[in-house]
C-alpha positions as CSV (number, residue, x, y, z in Angstrom):
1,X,155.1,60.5,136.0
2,X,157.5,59.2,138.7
3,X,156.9,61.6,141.8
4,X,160.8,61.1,143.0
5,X,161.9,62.2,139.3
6,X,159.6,65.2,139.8
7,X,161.1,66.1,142.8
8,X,164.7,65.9,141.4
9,X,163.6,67.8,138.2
10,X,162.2,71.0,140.4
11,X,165.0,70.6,142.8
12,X,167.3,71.2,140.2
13,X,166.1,74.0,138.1
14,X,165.5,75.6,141.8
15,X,168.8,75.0,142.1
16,X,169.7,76.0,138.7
17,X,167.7,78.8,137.9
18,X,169.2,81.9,140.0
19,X,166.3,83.1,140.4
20,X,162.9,82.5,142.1
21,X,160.3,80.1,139.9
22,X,157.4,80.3,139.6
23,X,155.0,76.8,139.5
24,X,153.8,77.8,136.0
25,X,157.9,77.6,135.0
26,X,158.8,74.8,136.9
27,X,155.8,73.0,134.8
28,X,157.0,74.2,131.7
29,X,160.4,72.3,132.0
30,X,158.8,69.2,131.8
31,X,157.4,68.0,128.5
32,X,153.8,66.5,129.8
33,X,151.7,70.0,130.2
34,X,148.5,68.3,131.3
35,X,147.1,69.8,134.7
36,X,148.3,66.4,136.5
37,X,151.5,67.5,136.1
38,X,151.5,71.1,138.1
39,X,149.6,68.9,140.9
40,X,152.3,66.9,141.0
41,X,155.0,69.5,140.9
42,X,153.1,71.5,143.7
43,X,153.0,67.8,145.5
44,X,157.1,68.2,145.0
45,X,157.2,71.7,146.3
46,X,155.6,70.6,149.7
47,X,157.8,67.4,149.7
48,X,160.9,69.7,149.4
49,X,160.0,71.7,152.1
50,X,159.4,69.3,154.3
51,X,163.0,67.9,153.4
52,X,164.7,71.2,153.9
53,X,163.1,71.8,157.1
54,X,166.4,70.7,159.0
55,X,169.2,71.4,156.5
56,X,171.0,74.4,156.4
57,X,168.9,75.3,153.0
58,X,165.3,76.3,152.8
59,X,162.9,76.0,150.0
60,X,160.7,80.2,150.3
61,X,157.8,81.4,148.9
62,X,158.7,84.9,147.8
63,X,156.4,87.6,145.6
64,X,157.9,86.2,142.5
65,X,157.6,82.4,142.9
66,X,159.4,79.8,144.7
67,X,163.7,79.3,145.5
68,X,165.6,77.7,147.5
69,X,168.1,79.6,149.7
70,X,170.3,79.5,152.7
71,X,168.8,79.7,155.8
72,X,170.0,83.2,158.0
73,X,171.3,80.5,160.7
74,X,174.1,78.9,158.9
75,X,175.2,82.1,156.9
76,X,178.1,83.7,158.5
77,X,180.5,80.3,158.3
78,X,179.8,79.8,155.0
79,X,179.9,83.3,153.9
80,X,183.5,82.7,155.3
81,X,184.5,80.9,151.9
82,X,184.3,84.7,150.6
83,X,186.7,86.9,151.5
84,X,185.1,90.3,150.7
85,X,182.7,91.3,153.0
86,X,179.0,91.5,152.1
87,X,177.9,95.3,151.7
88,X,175.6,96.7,154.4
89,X,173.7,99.8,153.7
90,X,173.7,103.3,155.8
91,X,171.3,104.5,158.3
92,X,170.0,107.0,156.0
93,X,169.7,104.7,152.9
94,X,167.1,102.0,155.5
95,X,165.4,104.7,157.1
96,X,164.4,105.9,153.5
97,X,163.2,102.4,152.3
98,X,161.6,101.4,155.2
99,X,159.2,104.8,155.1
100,X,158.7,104.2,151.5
101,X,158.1,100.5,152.4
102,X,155.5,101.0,155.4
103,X,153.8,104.2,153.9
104,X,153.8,104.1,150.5
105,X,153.0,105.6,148.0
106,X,154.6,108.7,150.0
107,X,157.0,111.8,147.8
108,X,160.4,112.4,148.9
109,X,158.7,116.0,150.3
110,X,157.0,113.6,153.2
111,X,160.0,111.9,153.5
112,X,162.1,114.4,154.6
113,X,159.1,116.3,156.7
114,X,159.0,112.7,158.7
115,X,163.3,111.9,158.4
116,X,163.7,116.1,160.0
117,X,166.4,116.3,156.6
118,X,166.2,116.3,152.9
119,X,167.3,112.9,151.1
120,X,170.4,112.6,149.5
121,X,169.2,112.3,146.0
122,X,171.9,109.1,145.7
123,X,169.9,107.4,148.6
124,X,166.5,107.0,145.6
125,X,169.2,106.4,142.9
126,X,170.5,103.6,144.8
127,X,167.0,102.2,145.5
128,X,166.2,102.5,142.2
129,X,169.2,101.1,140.6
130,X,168.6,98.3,142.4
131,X,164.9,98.0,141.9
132,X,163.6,98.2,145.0
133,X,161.3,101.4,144.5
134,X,159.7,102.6,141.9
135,X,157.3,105.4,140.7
136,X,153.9,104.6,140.9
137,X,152.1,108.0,140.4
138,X,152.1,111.7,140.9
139,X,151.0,113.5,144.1
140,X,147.8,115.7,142.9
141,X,149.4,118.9,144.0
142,X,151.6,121.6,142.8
143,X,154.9,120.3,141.3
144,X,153.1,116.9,141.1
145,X,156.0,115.3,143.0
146,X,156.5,111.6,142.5
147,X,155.0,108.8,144.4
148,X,157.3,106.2,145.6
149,X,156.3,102.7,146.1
150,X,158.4,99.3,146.5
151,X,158.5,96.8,143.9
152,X,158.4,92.9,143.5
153,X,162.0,92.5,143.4
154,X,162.0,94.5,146.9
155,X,159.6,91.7,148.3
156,X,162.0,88.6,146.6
157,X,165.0,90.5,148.2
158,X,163.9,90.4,151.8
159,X,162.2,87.3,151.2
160,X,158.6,88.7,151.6
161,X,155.7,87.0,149.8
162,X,153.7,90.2,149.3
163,X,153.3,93.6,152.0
164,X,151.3,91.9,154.8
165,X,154.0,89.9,155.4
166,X,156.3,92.8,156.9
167,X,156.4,92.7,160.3
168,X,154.1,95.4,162.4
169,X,155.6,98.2,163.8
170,X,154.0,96.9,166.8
171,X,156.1,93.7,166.2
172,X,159.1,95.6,165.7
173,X,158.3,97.7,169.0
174,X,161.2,100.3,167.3
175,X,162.8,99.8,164.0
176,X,165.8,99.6,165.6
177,X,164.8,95.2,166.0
178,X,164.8,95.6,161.7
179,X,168.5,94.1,160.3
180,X,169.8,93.6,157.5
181,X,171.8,90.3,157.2
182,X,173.0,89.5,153.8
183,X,173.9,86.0,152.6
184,X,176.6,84.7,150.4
185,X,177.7,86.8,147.5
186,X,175.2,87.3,145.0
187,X,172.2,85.5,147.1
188,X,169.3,87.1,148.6
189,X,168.5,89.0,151.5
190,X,166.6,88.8,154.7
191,X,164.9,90.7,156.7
192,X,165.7,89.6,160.7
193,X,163.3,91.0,163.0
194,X,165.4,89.2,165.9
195,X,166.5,90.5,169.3
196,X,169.7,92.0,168.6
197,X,171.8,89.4,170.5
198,X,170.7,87.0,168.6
199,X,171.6,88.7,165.5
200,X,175.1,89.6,167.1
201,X,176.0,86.3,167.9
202,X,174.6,85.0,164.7
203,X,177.0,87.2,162.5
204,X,180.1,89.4,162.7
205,X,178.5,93.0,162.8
206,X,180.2,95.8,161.7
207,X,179.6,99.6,164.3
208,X,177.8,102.1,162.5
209,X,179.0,104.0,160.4
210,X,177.9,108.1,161.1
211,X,175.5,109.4,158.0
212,X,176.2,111.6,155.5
213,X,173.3,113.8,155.5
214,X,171.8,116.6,153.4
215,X,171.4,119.5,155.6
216,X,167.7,119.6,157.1
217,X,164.5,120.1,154.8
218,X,163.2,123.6,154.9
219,X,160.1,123.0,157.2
220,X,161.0,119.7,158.3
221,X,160.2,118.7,161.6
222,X,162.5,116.9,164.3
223,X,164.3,114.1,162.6
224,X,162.0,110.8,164.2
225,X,164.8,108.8,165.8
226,X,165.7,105.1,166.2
227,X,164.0,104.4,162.7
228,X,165.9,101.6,160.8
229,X,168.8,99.0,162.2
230,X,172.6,100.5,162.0
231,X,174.6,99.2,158.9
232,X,177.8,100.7,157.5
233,X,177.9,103.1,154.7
234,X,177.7,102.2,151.1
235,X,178.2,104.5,148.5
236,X,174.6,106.4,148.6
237,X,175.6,108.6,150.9
């Protein structure tokens, strides 16, 4: 089969799909299914990446296949043809996800012993309304509270391939480096573990907002500051 029609036909349904692809559904589309073809349609994937490399779009590898995307760099302007502002999330709602995120499977008990305050129980609807966490067992003790974990849609979201791709803490030196810089309307996230004045001059960053918190958890230690990137409030808190 032609490799240039190849190419076209994955670009588009990348394109087309919404969503990321897989290589096993980007060979279905086609109507040889011999093994030469997924060869050649991985052989289109590289080419496209190579392609993309200085455009303003990007062909990513996420946990649920391939897409192609905006790259963070080129954002802002043409988030411009939007007039409604992309949503950034609270304090409270990141510091929550990234503890679940970096020490999961962990109960909303540890979180609020580590956070120093108990969790606004609209911060884990949020987070699961949107799919990023889910319950992944039951802590063997009295109560058997839930264990919280992160899910594959949390991964395609932030662009992560799978866990070991978030940065280190080390990395991050505080979690104060981690942003949140959302793309156009309806795209995908990604994570920017970028000195912040390169994110400032990058995008048009709102102040933080103040949390909403619960009052503190009943044993909970000093609240561990400087945990997640400022972002204005959504309606979780």
């Amino acid at each position: 089969m032609n490799h240039q029609y190849v190419k076209n036909v994955v670009e588009a349904a990348l394109l087309a799909a919404g969503r990321p692809l897989t290589v096993e559904e980007l060979t279905s589309v086609f109507d040889e299914r011999d093994g030469s073809i997924a060869d050649e349609v991985k052989g289109a994937i590289a080419a496209l990446g190579e392609e993309y490399a200085t455009r303003g779009l990007e062909l990513l590898e996420v946990a649920s296949g391939y897409r192609i995307q905006i790259r963070a760099a080129v954002a802002p302007p043409v988030a411009r043809l939007w007039q409604e502002r992309p949503a950034k999330y609270s304090r409270a709602l990141l510091e929550t996800l990234a503890l679940i995120a970096y020490r999961q499977p962990i109960t909303r008990g540890e979180i609020e012993q580590i956070r120093g305050v108990a969790v606004n129980p609209n911060i884990i609807k949020t987070l699961h309304e949107r799919n990023w966490i889910r319950v992944v067992g039951h802590r063997d003790v009295p109560g058997k509270p839930e264990l919280l974990g992160t899910t594959r849609e949390f991964l395609d979201y932030f662009s992560l391939k799978k866990l070991d791709d978030l940065p280190t803490l080390a990395q991050l030196k505080e979690l104060e480096d981690l942003r949140v810089q959302l793309t156009l309307p309806g795209a995908e996230a990604q994570v920017l573990a970028e000195a912040e004045s390169q994110v400032d001059a990058a995008a048009d960053v709102e102040p933080q907002a103040e949390d909403d918190e619960e009052p503190p958890a009943e044993g909970a230690g000093p609240r561990t500051q400087g945990l997640v990137a400022s972002g204005a409030q959504d309606d979780s808190n």
